[in-house]
N, C-alpha and C positions, 0 to 999 in steps of 0.2 A: 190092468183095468179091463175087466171085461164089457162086454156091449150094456150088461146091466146097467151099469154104470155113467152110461156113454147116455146123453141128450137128444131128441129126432125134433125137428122143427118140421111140422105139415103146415103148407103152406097153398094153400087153397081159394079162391072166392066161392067154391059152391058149400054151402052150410052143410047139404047132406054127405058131399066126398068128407067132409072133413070131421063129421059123427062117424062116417063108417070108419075113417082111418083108426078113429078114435078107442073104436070097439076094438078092431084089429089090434093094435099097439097093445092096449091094456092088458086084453088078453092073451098077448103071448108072453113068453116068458124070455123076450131077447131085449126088450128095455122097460125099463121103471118108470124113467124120465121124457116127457113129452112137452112141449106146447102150440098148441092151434092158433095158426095166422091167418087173417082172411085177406091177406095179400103180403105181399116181399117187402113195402115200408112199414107196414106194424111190426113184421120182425126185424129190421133194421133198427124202427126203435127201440125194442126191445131193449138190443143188447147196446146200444145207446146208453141205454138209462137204468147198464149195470144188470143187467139180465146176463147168466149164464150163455152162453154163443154151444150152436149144438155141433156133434162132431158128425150129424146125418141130417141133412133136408129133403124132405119129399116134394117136390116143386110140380106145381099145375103148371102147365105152358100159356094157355089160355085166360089171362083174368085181365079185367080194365082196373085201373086206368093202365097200368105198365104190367105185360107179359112177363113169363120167365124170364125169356130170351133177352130183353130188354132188361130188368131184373139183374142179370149177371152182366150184362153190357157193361152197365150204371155202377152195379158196384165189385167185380171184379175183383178189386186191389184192396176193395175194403175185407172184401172173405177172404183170400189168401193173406190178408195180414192177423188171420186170427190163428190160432195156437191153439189142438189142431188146426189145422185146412181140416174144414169140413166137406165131405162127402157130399154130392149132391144128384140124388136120384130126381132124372122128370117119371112122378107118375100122371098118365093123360088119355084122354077119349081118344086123342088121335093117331093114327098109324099111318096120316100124312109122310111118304118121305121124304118131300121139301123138311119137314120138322125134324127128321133123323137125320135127314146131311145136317142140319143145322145146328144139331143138339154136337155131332161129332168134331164140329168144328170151336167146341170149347172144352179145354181145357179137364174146367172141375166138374164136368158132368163124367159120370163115373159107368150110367146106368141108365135106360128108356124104360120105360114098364107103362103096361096099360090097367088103367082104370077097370075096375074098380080096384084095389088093393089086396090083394089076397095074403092071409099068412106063410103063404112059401114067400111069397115075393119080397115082406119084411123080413125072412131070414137070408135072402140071397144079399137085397140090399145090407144087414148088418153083417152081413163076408165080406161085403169091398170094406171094413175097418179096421187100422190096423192095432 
């Protein structure tokens, strides 16, 4: 299976990151398949309620009510019980490195990238797939 094929959950509160990612995605030629979250439980529900689970997340760090970090806290066990383990890239404003030690202290973060999203950066993020 290639990345074609392969699902990216953007997962975002700001309406504009998440048109631009939108733009990005489409128009590259590394995935087909998308869908935009304006936070980490609409995609929870999602795949709740029989939704395809993606095998790449683009993760804001910064959104209310519950952050990424929080985010992976809360459902951890729920993502690595899914088939792939899905990739999870934080893309973010911040270059805090309170937020890089933080991000490196988990597991399924694979990748840090900074906002806005660029097309190289969707093809690095679809390198860490395997």
């Amino acid at each position: 299976m290639d990345s074609r094929d392969k699902v990216v959950y953007v997962i975002d509160d700001d309406r504009m990151d998440r048109k631009f990612a939108e733009r990005i995605i489409s128009r590259s030629e590394v995935f087909d398949k998308f869908e935009l979250f304006d936070g980490p439980l609409a995609a929870m529900q999602f795949i709740s309620d029989g939704g395809r689970p993606p095998e790449l997340i683009l993760l804001d760090i910064n959104m209310p009510p519950i952050s990424g970090f929080e985010f992976l806290e809360r459902y951890a066990s729920q993502i690595q019980a899914l088939d792939p383990v899905p990739v999870v890239v934080i893309v973010s404003t911040t270059v805090n490195p309170a937020d890089l030690d933080r991000a490196a202290k988990f597991p399924l973060i694979k990748k840090f990238l900074c906002k806005p999203l660029s097309p190289e950066q969707l093809a690095e993020a679809a390198s860490l797939l395997h």
